[in-house]
N, C-alpha and C positions, 0 to 999 in steps of 0.2 A: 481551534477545533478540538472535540471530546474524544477521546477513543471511539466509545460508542456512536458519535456523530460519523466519525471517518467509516465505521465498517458500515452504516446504513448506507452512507454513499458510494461505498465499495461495491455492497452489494446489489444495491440499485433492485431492490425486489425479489432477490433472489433467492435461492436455499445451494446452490451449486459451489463447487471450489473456487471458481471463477464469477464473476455479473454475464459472461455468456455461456456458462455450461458446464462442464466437467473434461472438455477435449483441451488436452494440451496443444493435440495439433493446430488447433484454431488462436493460440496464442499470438503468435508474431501479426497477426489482423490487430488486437488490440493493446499490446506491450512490449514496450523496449523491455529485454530479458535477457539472461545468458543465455544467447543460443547458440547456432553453429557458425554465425556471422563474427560473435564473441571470442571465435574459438571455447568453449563451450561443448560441454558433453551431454549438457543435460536438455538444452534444447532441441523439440524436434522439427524446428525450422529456421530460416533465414529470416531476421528482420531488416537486413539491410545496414543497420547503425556498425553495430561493431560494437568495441569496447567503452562507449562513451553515453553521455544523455544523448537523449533527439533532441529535436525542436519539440515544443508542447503543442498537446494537437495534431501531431501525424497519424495518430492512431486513431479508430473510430473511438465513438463515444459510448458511453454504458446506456439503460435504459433512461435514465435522468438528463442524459447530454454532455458528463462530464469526462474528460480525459484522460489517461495514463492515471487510473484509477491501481491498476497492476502495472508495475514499473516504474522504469526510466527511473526516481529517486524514490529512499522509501521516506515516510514523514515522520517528521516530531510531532506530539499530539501533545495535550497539556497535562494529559495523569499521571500520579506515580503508580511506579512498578508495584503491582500485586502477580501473583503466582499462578492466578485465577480468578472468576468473575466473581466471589461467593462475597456477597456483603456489597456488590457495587452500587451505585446509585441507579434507580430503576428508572430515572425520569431523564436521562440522556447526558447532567451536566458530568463534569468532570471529576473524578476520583483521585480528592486533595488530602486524602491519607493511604499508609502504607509507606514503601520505601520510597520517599521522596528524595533522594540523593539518586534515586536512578526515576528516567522517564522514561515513557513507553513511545517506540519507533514502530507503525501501521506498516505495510505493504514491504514489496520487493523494490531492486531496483535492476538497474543496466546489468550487473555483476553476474546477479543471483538466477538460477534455474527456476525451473515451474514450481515446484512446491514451496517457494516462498512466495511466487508471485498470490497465492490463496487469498480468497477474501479473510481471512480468519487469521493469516498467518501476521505475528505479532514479536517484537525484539525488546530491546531496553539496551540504554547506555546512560553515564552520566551526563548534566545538562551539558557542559564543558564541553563533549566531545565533537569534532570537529571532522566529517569523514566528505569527498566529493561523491559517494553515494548515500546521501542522507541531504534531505529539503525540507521543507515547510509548507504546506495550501496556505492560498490567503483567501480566508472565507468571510461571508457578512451574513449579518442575519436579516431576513426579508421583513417585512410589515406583513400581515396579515391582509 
């Protein structure tokens, strides 16, 4: 999956921090997140997990159908790290120049408070690295 593939699905339509709004209170409805089940300061509710992944799919779905779009792990995407969008490829595929010794990691996870959970909000690590908050989507392309 692209960078820009994962935020279109992130987003799910949307222009908000979130694919349902800009209320953090409405968070623990759609992501495992650091909240106050986490012990977590920065969540303003209970999602029930704690410090760990959920199951996939305990959450509701975005406007697309798809799950733990914000949360529970964040992903690896296949571009290298640039610093910014300026120069990216406009037609969705992947951004196979820049610092390719670091890739770019989409979304929040179990860990991290609301303002990671963002549609927009974006990390980097080396391929190498190896954390139990950080996964992979396994995506396919449709036929037309």
């Amino acid at each position: 999956m692209t960078e820009a593939e994962w935020e279109f699905v992130a987003r799910a339509g949307s222009t908000t921090k979130y694919h349902f709004g800009n209320l953090e209170s409405q968070m623990c409805r759609y992501a495992n997140f650091g909240d106050m089940t986490a012990g977590r300061e920065g969540g303003p509710c209970s999602d029930g997990v704690g410090r760990q992944t959920a199951v996939v799919g305990r959450y509701a779905a975005n406007a697309f159908g798809l799950h733990d779009m914000h949360g529970n792990v964040s992903e690896w995407v296949e571009d290298c790290w640039n610093d910014n969008y300026s120069g990216a490829p406009s037609d969705g595929s992947s951004w196979l120049s820049g610092v390719c010794s670091q890739r770019v990691i989409r979304g929040g996870c179990w860990f991290h408070g609301p303002s990671f959970q963002r549609s927009a909000f974006r990390s980097w690590s080396t391929p190498d690295w190896v954390d139990i908050r950080v996964g992979f989507r396994v995506a396919r392309t449709l036929d037309p």
